[in-house]
N, C-alpha and C positions, 0 to 999 in steps of 0.2 A: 472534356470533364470540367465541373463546375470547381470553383478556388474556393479556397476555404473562407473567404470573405462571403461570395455568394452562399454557400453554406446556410452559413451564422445567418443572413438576411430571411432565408426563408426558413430558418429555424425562428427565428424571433418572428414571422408573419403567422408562422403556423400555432405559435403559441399565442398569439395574440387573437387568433381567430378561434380556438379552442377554449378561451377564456370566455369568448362571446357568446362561445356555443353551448358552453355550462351555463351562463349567466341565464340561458332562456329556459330553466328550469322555475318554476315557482312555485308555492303555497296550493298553485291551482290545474299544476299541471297534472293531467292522468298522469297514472301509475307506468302504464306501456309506450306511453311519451317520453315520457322522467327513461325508461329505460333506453326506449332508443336514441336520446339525445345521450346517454353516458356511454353508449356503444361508439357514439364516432365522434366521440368525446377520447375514448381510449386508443380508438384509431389514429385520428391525430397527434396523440400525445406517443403513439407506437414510431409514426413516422418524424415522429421531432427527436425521438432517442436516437432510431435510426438513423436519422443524418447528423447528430452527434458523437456518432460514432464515427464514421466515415471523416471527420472534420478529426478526429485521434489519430482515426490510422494517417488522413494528411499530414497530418503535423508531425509524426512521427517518421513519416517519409521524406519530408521536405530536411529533418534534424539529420537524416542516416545521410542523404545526400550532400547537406554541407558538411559534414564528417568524412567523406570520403575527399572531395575537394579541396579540404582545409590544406595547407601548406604542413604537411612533417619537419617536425621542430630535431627528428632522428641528421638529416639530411643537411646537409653544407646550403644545399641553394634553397631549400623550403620551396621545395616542387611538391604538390601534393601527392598521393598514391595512386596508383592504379591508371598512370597516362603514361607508364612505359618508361625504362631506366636509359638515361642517355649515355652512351661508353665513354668508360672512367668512372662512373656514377657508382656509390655504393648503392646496393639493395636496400630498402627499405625492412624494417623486423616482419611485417605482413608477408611481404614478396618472399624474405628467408624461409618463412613456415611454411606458406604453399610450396614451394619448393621441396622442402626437407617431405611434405606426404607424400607429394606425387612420387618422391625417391622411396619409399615404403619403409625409411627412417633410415636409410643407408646414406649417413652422413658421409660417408669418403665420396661420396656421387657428388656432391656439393660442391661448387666454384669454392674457393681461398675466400671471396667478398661475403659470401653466405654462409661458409661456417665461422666465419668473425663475426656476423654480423647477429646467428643463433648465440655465437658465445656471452654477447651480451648480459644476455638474462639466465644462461646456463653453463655452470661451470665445476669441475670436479665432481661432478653428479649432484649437487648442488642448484636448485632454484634461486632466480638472486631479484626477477622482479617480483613485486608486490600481491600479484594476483591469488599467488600458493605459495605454500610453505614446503613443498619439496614434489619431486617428481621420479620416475623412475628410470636409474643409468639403462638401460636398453633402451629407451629413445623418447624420453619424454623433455619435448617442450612447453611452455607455456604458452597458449593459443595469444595472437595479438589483440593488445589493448584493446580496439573497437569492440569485438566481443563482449569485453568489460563492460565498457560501457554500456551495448544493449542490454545487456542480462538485467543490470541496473535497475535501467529504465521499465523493463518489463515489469521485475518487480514490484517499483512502485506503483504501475499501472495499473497490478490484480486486485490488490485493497490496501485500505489506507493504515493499517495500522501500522506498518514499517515503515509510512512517511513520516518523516521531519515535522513534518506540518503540524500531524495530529496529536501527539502524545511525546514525551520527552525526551530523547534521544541520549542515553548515556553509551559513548562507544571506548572500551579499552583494548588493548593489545596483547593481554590475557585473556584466561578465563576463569581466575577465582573469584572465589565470591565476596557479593560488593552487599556490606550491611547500610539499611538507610532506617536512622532512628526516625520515629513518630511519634509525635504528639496532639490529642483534640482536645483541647480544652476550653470547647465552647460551652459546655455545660454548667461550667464554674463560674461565678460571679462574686464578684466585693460582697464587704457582712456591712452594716451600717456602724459609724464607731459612736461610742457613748464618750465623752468627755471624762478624762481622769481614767476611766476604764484601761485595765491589763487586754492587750491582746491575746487571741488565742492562740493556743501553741499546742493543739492534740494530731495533727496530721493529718484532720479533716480536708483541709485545702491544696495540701501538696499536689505536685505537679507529676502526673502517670504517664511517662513512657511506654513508646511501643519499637518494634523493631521488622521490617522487611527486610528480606536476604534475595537480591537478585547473584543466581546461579548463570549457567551456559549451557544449554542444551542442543546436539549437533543435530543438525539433518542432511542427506545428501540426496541428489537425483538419481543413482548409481548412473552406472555409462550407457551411453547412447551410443552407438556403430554406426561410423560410417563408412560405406562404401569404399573401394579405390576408383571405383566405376565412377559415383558421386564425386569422389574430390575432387578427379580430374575435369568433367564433364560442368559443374556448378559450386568450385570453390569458391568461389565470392559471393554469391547469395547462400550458398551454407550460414556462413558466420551472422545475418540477419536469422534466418529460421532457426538455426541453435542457440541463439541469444536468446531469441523472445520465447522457444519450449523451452529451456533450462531457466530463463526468467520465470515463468509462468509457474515451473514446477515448485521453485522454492518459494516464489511470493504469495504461491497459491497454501503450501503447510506454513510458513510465517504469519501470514492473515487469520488462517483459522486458527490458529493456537493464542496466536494475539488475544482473539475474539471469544473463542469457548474452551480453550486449554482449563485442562482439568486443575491444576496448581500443584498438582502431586507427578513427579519426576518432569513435568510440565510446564512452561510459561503459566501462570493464572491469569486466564483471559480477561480480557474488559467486562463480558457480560460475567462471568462468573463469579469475581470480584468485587460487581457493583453491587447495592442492596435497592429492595422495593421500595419504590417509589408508594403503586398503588396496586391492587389490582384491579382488571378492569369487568365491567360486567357481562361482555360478551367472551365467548370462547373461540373468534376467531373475524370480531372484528373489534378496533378500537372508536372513541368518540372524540370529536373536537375538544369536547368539556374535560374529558380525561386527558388526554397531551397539554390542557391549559395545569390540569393540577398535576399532572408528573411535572412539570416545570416547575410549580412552585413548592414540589414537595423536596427541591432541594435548596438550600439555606443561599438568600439572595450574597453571603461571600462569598458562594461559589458563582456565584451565577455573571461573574461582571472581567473575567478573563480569557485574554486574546484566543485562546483554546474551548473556550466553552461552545458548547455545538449539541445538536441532535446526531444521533446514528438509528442505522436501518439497514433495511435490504430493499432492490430495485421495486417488489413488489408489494411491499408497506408503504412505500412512498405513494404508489399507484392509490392505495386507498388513502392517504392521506390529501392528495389534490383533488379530492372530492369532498372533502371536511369543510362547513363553514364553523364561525363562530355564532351567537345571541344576534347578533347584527346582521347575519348573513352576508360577511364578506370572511373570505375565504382565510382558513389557518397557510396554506403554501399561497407563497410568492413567486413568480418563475424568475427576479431580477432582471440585469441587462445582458443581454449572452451578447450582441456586440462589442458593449464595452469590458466585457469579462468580470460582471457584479454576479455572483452565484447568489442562485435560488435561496430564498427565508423559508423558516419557519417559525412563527410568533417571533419574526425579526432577531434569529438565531441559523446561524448556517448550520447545514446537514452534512451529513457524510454516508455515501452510500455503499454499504459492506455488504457485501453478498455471502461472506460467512455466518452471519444471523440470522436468525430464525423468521422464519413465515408465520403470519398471523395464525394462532392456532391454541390448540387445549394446552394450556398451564404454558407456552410458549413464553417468552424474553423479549418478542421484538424492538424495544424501541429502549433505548437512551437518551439519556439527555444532561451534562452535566460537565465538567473543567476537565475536559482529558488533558490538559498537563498535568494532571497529579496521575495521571497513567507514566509510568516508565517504563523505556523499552531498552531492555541495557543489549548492545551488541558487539560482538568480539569481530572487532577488524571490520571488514566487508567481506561478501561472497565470494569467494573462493570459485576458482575456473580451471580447469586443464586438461591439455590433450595429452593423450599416449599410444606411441605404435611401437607393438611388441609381436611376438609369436601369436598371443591369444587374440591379437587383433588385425594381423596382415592378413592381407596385403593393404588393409584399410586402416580404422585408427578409432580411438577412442574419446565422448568427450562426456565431462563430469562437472557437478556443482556442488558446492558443500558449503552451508550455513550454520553458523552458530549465535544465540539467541535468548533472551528470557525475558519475561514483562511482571508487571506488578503495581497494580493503583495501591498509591503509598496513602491514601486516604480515601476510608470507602465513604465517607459523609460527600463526598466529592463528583461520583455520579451514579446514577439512580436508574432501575428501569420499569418498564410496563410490565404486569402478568396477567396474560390472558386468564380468564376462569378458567377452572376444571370443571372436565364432564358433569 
């Protein structure tokens, strides 16, 4: 199998050769030319996502496995998990859990080392590590960390809007509501002053507050079952496939809600939120000329912050790396994928949401503008846990639950495209 070095190498050969292959479009080429050069135009550019992809899941393989290796800081000697407990050795919290399913939750089956070792994080019916906030006395533990961590990561993997990266991150330990005043007073300007002249004092000038209220809105996966056939048979890769589907399931409703949440009992989504930029004249394609003016249709203070960026979905983009500019050089950039420079657009980074809309009648596709002044307020982190009870023996149960709300505390702050209506 190819490294994810080799990867990147002929991902960046193949976009360089795709760049050549658009390039031999011109002023003068037939019409069924021009088409079939943009057919293996999009082929190539299918196999470059392609091994982009493949270059994720590495990386995320290569991450699970130094995770598994890493030395347990649980552990006297920082032996890692999963190479077998030497006698004398306590069990590891992992090695406890698999244990406590395979027993169908009949803690008294359990060595003295294992049920010290569950007590840990479970005590008087009581949860005590961080993942959950309570479990159920008939035999609920809290699945081992690593899980955690995958779930995480999946998350952030589904769309960007729960990243850190993109939009502001305010995280409390509650969940009442968090008021953020607002003020735009870019409209107001100085009066010119006359000499000796009284100043004005009618309230014309004053200064107009506004107010956002980030609330908490819960979601769960409900429970997954598994097997007793399963736990026993592939408990160790259980905890990667129930991380990255319970990952998936809640980064998947955090994203879209981020994205198109209605505002009412709901996050208000980024696009919902934002105001028009322009609309555009086609009903289901956009122009170079128009992505240059939704750009400058918002106010260049926004435009100059570490956050400011394009958004989209994977198949706006698609139409977008076939845009030139007047000049006939190209609105996207592919950057450096070896050295880890992501793709431009008008020398602004993108973000690609697949919660947003497809080029289309009265559609929203595209943004463009300082999502830091997006806020994503979150309560704690995602929540994980298993339980084996009666309704779940001889197997066991596993759950996610997120809590969540968003809100651009300034809509001058980002803008979007409207396709025409029919």
């Amino acid at each position: 199998m190819a490294t994810i070095k080799e990867l990147r190498e002929q991902q960046a050969r193949i976009a360089t050769n795709a760049r050549a292959k658009f390039d031999e479009i011109t002023d003068n080429t037939p019409e069924d030319r021009a088409a079939e050069i943009e057919r293996e135009f999009d082929a190539m550019m299918a196999d470059h996502d392609s091994i982009g992809q493949k270059v994720e899941r590495l990386e995320k393989l290569e991450k699970a496995e130094r995770a598994m290796d890493a030395p347990d800081p649980r552990r006297p000697g920082g032996e890692g998990e999963g190479r077998g407990v030497d006698q004398g050795e306590a069990p590891s919290y992992r090695e406890a859990f698999h244990a406590y399913l395979r027993a169908e939750g009949n803690v008294a089956s359990l060595s003295a080392d294992e049920r010290s070792v569950l007590r840990t994080g479970y005590t008087d019916g009581k949860e005590l590590r961080a993942q959950t906030s309570g479990t159920n006395s008939a035999g609920g533990f809290t699945v081992p960390t690593e899980l955690q961590n995958i779930l995480v990561k999946s998350m952030l993997a589904w769309g960007p809007m729960y990243d850190e990266a993109v939009g502001t991150v305010i995280t409390t330990n509650g969940g009442g509501q968090l008021t953020m005043p607002t003020v735009n007073d870019t409209a107001v300007a100085a009066e010119a002053h006359t000499e000796g002249a009284t100043l004005t004092d009618d309230g014309g000038k004053d200064v107009t507050f506004g107010q956002k209220v980030l609330d908490a809105y819960a979601w769960n996966t409900e429970w997954v079952r598994v097997s007793k056939e399963l736990a026993d048979d592939s408990i160790f890769a259980m905890e990667q496939l129930l991380g990255d589907l319970l990952g998936e399931r809640l980064g998947r409703i955090a994203n879209s809600q981020l994205t198109t949440g209605s505002g009412s009992s709901a996050p208000n989504g980024v696009v919902t939120a934002s105001t028009a930029g322009l609309t555009a004249a086609g009903t289901a394609a956009v122009t170079g000329d128009e992505i240059i003016n939704l750009l400058h249709s918002v106010d260049p203070a926004y435009r100059t912050g570490p956050k400011v960026a394009f958004m989209f979905n994977d198949s706006t983009l698609s139409a977008i790396r076939k845009l030139k500019d007047g000049d006939g050089n190209y609105l996207w950039q592919m950057g450096n994928i070896q050295q880890g420079v992501p793709g431009t657009l008008l020398g602004y980074r993108y973000y690609i949401n697949q919660a947003m809309a497809n080029l289309g009648t009265s559609a929203k596709p595209i943004l463009f503008g300082d999502f830091g002044k997006y806020y994503v307020r979150k309560v704690g982190g995602p929540l994980i846990g298993a339980i084996s009870d009666k309704d779940f023996w001889p197997g066991f149960g596993v759950a996610g639950y997120i809590r969540f709300d968003g809100e651009l505390a300034d809509t001058a702050a980002i803008k979007h495209i409207v396709n025409a209506a029919a």
